[in-house]
PABA-599539 format. One record per residue (C-alpha): residue in three letters; x, y, z. Coordinates in nm, 2 decimals. Example, Ala and Ser with C-alpha at 12.3 -4.5 7.8 and 13.67 -1.06 7.14 Angstrom:
<node><type>ALA</type><xx>1.23</xx><yy>-0.45</yy><zz>0.78</zz></node>
<node><type>SER</type><xx>1.37</xx><yy>-0.11</yy><zz>0.71</zz></node>
//
This chain:
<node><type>UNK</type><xx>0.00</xx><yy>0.00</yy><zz>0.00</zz></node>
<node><type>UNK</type><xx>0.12</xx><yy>0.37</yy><zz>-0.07</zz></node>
<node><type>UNK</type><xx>0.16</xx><yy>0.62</yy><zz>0.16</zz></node>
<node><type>UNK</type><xx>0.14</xx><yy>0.88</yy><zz>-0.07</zz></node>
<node><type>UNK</type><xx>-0.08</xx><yy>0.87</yy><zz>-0.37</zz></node>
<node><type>UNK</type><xx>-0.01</xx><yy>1.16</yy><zz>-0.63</zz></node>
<node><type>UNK</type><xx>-0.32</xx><yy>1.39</yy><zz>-0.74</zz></node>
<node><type>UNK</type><xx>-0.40</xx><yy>1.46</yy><zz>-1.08</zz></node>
<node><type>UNK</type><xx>-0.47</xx><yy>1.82</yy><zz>-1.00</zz></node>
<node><type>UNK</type><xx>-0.21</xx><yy>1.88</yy><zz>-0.70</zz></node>
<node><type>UNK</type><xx>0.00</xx><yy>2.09</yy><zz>-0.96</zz></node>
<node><type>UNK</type><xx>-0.29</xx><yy>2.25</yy><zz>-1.14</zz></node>
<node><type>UNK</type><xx>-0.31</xx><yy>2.63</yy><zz>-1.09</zz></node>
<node><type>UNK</type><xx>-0.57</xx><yy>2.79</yy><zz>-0.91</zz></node>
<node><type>UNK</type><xx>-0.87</xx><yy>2.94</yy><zz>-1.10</zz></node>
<node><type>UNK</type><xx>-0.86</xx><yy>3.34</yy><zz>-1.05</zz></node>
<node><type>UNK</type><xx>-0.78</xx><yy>3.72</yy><zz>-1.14</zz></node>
<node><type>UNK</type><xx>-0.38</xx><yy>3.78</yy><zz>-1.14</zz></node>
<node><type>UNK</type><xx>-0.30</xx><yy>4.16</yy><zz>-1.02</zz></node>
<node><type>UNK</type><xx>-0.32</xx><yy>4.31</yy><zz>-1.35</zz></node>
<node><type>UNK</type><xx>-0.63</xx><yy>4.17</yy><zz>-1.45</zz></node>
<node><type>UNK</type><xx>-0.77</xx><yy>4.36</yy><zz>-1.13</zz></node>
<node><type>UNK</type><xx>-0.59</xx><yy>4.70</yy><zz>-1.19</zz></node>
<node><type>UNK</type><xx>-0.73</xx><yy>4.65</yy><zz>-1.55</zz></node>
<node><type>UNK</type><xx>-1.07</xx><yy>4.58</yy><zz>-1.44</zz></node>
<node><type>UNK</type><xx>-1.06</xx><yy>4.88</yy><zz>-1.17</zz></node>
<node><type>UNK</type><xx>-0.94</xx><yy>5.14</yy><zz>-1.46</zz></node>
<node><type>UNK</type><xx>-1.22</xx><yy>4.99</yy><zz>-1.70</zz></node>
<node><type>UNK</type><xx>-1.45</xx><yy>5.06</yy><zz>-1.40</zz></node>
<node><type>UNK</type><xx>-1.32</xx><yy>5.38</yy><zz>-1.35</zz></node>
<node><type>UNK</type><xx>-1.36</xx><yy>5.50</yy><zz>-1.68</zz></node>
<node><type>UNK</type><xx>-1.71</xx><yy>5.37</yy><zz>-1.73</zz></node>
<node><type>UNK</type><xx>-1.80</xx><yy>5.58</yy><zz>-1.41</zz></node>
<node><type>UNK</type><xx>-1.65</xx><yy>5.88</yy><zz>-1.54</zz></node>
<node><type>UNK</type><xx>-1.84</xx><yy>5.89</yy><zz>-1.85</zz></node>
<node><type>UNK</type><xx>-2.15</xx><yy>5.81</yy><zz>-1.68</zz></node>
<node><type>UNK</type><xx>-2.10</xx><yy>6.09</yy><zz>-1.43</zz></node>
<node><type>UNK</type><xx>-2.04</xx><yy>6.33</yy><zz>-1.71</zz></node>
<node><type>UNK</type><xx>-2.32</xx><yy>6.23</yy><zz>-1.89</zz></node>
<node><type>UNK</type><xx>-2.56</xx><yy>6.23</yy><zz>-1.61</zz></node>
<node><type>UNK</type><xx>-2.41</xx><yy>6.62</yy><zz>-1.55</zz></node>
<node><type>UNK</type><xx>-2.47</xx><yy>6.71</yy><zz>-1.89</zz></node>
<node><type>UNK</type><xx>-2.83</xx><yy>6.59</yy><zz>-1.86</zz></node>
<node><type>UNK</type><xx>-2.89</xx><yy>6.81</yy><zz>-1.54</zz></node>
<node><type>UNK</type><xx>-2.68</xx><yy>7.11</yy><zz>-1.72</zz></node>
<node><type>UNK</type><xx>-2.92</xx><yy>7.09</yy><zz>-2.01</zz></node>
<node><type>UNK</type><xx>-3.24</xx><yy>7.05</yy><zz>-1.79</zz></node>
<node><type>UNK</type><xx>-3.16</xx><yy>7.32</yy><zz>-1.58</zz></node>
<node><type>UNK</type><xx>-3.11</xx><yy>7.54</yy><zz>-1.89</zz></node>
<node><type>UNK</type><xx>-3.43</xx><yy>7.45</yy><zz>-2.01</zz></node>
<node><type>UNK</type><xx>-3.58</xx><yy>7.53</yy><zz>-1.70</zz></node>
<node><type>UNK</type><xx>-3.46</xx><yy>7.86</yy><zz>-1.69</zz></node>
<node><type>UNK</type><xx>-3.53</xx><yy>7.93</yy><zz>-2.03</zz></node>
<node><type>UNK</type><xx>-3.91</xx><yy>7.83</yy><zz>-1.99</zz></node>
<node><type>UNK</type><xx>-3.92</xx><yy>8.05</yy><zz>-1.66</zz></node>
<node><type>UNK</type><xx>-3.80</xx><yy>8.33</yy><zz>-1.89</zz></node>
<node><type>UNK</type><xx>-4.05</xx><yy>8.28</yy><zz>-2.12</zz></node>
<node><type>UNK</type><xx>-4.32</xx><yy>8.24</yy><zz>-1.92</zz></node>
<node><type>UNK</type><xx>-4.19</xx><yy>8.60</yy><zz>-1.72</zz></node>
<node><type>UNK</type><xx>-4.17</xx><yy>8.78</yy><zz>-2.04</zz></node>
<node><type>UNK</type><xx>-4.48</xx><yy>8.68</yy><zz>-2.17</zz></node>
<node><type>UNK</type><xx>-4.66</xx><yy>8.76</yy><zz>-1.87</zz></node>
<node><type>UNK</type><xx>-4.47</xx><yy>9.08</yy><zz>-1.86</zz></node>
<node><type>UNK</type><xx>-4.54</xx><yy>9.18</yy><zz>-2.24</zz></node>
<node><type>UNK</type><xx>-4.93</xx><yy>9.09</yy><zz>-2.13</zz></node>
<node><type>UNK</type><xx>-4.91</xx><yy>9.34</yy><zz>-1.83</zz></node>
<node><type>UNK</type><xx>-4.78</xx><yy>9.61</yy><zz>-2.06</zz></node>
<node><type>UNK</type><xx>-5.06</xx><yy>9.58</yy><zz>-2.30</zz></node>
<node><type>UNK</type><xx>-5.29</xx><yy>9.58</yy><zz>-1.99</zz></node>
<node><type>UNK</type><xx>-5.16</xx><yy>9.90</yy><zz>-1.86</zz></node>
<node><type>UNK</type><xx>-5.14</xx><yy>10.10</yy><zz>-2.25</zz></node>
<node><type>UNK</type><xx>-5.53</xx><yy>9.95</yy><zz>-2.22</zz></node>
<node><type>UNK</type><xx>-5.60</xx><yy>10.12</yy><zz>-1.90</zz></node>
<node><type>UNK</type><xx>-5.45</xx><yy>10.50</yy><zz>-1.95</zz></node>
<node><type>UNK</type><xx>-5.66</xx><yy>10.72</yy><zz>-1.81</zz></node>
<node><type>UNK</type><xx>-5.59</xx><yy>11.14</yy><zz>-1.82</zz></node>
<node><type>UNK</type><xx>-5.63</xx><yy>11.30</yy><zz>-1.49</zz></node>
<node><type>UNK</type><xx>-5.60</xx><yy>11.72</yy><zz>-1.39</zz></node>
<node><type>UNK</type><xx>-5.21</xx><yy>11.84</yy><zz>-1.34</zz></node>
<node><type>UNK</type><xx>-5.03</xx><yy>11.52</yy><zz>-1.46</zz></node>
<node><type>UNK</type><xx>-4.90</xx><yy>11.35</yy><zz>-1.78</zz></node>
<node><type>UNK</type><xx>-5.12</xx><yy>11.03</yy><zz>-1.86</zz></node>
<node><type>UNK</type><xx>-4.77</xx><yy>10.90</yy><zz>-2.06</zz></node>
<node><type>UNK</type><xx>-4.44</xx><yy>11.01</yy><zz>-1.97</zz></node>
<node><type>UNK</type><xx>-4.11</xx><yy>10.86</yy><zz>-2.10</zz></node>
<node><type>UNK</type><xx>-3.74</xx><yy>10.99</yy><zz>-1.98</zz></node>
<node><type>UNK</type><xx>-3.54</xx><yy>10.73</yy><zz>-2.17</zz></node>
<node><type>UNK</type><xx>-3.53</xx><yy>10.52</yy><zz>-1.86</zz></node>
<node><type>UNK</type><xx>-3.84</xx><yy>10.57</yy><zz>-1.69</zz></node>
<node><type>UNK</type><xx>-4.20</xx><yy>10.54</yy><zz>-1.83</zz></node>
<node><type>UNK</type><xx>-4.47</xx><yy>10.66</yy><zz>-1.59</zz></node>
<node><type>UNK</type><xx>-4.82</xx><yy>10.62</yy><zz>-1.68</zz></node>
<node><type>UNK</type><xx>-5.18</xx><yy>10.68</yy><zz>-1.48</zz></node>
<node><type>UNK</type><xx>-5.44</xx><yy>10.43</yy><zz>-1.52</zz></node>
<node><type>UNK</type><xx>-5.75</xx><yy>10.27</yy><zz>-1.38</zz></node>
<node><type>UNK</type><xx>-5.69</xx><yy>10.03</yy><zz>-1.09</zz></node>
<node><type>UNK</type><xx>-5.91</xx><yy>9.80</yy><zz>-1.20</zz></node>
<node><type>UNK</type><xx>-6.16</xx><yy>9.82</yy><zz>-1.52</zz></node>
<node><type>UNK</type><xx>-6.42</xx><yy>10.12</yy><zz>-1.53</zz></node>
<node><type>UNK</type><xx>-6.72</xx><yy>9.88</yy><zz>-1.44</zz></node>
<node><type>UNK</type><xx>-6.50</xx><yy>9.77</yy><zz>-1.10</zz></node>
<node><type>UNK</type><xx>-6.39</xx><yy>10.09</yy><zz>-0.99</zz></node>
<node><type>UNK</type><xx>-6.27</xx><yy>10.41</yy><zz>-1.03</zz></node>
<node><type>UNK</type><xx>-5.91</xx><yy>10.41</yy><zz>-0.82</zz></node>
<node><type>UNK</type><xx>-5.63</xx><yy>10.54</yy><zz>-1.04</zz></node>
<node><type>UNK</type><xx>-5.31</xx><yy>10.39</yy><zz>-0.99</zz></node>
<node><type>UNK</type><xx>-4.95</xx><yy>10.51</yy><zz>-1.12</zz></node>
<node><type>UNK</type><xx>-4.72</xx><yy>10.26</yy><zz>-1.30</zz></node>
<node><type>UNK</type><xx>-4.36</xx><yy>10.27</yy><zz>-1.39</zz></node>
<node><type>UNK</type><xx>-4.16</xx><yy>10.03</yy><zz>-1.59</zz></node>
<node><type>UNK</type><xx>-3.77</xx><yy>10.11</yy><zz>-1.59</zz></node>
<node><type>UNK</type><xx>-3.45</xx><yy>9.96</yy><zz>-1.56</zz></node>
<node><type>UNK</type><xx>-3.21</xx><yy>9.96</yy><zz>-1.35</zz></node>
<node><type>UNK</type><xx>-2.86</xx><yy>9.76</yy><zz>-1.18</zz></node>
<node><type>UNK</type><xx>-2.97</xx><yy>9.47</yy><zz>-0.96</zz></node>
<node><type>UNK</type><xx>-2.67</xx><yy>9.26</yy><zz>-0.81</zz></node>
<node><type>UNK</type><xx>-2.43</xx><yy>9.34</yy><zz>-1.13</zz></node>
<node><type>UNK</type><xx>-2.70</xx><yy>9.27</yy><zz>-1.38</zz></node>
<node><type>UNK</type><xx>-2.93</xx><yy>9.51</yy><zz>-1.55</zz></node>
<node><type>UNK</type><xx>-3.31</xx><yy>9.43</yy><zz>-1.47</zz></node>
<node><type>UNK</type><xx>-3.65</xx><yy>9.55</yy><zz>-1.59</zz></node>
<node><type>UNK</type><xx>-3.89</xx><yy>9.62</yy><zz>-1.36</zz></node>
<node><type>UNK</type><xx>-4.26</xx><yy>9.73</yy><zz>-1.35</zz></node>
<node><type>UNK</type><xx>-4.38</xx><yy>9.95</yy><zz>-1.02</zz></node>
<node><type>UNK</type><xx>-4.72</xx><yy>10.03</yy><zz>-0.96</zz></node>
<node><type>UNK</type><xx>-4.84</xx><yy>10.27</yy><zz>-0.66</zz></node>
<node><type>UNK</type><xx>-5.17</xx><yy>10.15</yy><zz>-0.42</zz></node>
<node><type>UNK</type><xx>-5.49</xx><yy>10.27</yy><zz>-0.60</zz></node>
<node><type>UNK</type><xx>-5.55</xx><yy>10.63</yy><zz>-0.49</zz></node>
<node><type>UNK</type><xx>-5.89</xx><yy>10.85</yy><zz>-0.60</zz></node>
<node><type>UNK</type><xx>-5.79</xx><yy>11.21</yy><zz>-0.51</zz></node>
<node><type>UNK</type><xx>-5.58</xx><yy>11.42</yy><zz>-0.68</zz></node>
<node><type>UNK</type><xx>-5.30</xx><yy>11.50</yy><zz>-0.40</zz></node>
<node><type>UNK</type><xx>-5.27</xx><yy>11.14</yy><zz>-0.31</zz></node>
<node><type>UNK</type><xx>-5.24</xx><yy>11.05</yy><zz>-0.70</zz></node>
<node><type>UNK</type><xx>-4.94</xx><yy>11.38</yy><zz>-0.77</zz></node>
<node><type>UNK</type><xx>-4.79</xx><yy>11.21</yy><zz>-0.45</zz></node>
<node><type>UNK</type><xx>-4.76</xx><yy>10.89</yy><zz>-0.61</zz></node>
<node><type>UNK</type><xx>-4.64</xx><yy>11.01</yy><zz>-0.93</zz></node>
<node><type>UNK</type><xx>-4.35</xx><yy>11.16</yy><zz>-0.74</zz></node>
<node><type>UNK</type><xx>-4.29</xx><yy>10.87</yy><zz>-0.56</zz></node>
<node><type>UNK</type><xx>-4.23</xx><yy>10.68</yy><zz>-0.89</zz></node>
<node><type>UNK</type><xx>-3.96</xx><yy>10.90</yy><zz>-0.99</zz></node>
<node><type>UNK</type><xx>-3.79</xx><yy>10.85</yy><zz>-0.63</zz></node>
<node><type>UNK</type><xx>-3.83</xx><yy>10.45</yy><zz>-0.68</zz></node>
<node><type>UNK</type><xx>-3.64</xx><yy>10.45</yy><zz>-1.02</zz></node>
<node><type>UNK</type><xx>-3.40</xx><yy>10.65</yy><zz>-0.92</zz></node>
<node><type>UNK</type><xx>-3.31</xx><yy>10.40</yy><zz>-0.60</zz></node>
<node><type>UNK</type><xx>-3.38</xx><yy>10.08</yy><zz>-0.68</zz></node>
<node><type>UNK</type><xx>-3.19</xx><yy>9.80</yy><zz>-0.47</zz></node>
<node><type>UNK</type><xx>-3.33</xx><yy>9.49</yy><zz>-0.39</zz></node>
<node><type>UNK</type><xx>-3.45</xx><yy>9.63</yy><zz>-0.02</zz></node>
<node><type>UNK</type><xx>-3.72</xx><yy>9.83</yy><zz>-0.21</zz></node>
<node><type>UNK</type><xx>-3.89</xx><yy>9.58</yy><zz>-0.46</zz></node>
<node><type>UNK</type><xx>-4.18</xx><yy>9.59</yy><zz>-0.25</zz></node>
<node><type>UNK</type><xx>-4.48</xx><yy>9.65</yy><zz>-0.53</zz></node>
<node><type>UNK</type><xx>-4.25</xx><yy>9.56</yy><zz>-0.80</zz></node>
<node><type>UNK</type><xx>-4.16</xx><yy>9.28</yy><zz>-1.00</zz></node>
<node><type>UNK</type><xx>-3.76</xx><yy>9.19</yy><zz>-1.17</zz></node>
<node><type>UNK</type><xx>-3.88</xx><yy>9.07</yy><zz>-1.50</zz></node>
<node><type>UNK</type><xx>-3.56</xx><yy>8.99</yy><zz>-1.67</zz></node>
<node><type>UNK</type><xx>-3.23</xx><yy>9.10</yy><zz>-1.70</zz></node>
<node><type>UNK</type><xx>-3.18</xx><yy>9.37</yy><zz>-2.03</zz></node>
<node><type>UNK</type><xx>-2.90</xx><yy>9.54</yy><zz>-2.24</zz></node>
<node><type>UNK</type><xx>-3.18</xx><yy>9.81</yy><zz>-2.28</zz></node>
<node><type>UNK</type><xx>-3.53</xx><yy>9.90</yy><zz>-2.41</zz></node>
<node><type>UNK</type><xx>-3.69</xx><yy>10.18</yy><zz>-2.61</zz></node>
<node><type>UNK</type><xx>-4.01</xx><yy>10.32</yy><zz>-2.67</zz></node>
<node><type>UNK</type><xx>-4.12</xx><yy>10.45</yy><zz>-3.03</zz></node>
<node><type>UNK</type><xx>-4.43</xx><yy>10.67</yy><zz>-3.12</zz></node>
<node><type>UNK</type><xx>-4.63</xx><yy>10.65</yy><zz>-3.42</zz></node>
<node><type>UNK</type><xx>-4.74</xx><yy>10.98</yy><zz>-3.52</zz></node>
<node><type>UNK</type><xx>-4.85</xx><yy>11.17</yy><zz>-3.91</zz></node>
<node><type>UNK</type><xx>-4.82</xx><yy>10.83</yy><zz>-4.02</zz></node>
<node><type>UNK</type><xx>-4.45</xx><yy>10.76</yy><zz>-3.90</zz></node>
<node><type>UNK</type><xx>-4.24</xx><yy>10.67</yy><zz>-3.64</zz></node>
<node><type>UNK</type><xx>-4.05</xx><yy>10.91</yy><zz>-3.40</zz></node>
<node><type>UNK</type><xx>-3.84</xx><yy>10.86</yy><zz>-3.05</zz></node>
<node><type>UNK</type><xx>-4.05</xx><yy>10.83</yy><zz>-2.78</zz></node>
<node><type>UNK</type><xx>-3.82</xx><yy>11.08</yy><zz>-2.54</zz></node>
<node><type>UNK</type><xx>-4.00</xx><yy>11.37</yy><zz>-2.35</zz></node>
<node><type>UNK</type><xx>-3.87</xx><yy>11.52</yy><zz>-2.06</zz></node>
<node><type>UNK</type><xx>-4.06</xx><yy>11.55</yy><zz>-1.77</zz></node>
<node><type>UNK</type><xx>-4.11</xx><yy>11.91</yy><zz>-1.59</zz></node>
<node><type>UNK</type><xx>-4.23</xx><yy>11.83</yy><zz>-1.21</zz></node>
<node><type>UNK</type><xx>-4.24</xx><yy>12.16</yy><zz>-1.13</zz></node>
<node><type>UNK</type><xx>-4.53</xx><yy>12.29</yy><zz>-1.38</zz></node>
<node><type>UNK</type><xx>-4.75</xx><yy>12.01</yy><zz>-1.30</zz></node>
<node><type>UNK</type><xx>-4.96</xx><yy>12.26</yy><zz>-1.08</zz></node>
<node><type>UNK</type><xx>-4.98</xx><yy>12.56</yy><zz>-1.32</zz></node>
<node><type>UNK</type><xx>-5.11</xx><yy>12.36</yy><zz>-1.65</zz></node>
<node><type>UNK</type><xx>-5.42</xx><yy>12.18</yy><zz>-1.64</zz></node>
<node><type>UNK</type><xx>-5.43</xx><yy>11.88</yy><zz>-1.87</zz></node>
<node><type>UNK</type><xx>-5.75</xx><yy>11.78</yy><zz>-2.00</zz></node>
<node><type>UNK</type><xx>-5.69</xx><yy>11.56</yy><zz>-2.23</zz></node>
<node><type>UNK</type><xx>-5.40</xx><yy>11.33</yy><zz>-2.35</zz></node>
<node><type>UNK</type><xx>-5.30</xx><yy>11.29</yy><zz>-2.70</zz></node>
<node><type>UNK</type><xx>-5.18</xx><yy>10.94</yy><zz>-2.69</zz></node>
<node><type>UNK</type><xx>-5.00</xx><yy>10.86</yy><zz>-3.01</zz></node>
<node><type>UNK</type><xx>-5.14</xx><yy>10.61</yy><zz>-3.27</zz></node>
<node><type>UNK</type><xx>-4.93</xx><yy>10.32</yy><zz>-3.17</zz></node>
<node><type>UNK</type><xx>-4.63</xx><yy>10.22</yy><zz>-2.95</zz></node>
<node><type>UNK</type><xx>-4.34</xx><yy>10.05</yy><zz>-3.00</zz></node>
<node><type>UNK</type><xx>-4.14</xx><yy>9.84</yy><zz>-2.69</zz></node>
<node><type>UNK</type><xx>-3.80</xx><yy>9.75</yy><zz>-2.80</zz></node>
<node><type>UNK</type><xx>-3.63</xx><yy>9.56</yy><zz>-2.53</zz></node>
<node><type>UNK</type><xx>-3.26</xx><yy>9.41</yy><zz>-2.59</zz></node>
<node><type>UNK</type><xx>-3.22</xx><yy>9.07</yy><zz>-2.38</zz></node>
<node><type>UNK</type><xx>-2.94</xx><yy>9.03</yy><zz>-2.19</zz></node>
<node><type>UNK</type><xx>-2.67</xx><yy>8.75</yy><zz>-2.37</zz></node>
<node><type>UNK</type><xx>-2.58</xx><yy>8.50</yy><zz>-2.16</zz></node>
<node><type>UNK</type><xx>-2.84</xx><yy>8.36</yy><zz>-2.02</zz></node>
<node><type>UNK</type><xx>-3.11</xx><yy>8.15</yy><zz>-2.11</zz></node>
<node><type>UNK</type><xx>-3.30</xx><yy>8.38</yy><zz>-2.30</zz></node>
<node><type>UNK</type><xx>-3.14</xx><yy>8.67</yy><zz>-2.54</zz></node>
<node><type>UNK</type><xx>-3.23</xx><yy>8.82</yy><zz>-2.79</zz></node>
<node><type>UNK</type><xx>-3.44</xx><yy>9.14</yy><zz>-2.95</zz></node>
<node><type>UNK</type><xx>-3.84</xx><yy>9.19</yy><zz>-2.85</zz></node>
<node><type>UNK</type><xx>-4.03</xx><yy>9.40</yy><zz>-3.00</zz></node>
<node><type>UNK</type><xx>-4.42</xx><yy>9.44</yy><zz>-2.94</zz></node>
<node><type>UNK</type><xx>-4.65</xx><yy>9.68</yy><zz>-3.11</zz></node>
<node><type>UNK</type><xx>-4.97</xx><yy>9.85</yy><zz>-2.90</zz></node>
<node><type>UNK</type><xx>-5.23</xx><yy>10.07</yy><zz>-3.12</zz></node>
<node><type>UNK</type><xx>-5.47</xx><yy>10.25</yy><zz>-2.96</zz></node>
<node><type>UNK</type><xx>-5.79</xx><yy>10.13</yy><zz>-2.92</zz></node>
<node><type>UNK</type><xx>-5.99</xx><yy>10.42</yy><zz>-3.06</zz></node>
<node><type>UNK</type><xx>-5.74</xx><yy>10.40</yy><zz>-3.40</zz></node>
<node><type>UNK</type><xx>-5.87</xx><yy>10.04</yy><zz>-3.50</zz></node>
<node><type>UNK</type><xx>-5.70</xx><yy>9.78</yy><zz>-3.62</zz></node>
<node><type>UNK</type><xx>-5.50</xx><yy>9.49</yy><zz>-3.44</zz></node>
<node><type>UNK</type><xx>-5.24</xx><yy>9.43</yy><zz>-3.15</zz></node>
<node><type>UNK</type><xx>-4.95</xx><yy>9.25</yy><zz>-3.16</zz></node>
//
């Protein structure tokens, strides 16, 4: 009898992964994770831009509906200009709400101005007011706002989008003409405005900010009601 009886498999090698065949599977691994991880960024990068750009929209059109609303409203009181546009600041006076609702008058002001590095547009509008110191005192106050806008007094105002600039055009005698008046405070008391001769049409031109999900030129035609024809 043996003592020892060889095995057939005694010398065969051990089934397995050799130390390369790791570090070669680890840097396969790797690489597959890094190209997953960049392509799971670029899916967040893209939906995040899309996101923004659909707020933008939705801001814009909102704010291009607003305007219309407010052109719709105008409304000429005593002592005050119905329309006034500086080059940076348009104040107008119209009815709160429509004329079967009420009879507040309200003043709104659409500017813009530097808002954490960035040039915004805004829209103000005063509380509703339905005598003719408390309306003169809002007026004023309109002026004050545009002139010190921070993010501390956004209170009644809305940041619609950040712009290179924006224009207004008048159509008058069957052509079109820079919107640009100046405004004289102090002879609001001695002239008294009955009536407003509102131009035939107005143009917006607003440059969009580059750079950001949005860009781009607007512009957006309002004809007065009383002149027929069609907005756009």
């Amino acid at each position: 009898m043996r003592l020892y009886q060889h095995s057939p498999d005694a010398t065969k090698p051990q089934a397995g992964f050799t130390l390369i065949e790791m570090l070669v599977a680890m840097a396969l691994l790797a690489t597959l994770a890094l190209i997953s991880w960049r392509g799971l960024d670029a899916m967040s990068t893209a939906r995040t831009v899309n996101q923004e750009h659909q707020n933008q929209v939705l801001a814009l059109t909102a704010a291009l509906a607003q305007w219309s609303t407010d052109l719709d409203a105008i409304i000429q009181t005593p002592y005050i200009n119905a329309l006034e546009f500086d080059g940076k600041l348009l104040r107008l006076t119209r009815l709160e709400g429509n004329q079967n609702e009420t009879m507040n008058v309200m003043v709104v002001a659409w500017t813009k101005a530097n808002l954490e590095g960035k040039n915004y547009w805004l829209r103000w509008q005063s509380k509703g007011v339905n005598t003719q110191g408390e309306l003169k005192e809002q007026y004023k106050l309109a002026k004050i706002w545009s002139e010190s806008v921070s993010g501390a007094n956004l209170q009644n105002a809305t940041k619609i989008i950040a712009i290179d600039s924006w224009n207004l055009l008048y159509f008058r005698g069957n052509t079109w003409s820079n919107a640009l008046s100046s405004s004289d405070e102090e002879s609001l008391d001695s002239d008294l405005l009955e009536s407003i001769v509102l131009p035939d049409a107005i143009r917006l031109q607003v440059s969009i900010s580059p750079q950001q999900a949005l860009s781009g030129a607007i512009t957006k035609d309002w004809m007065k009601p009383i002149a027929g024809g069609t907005r756009q």
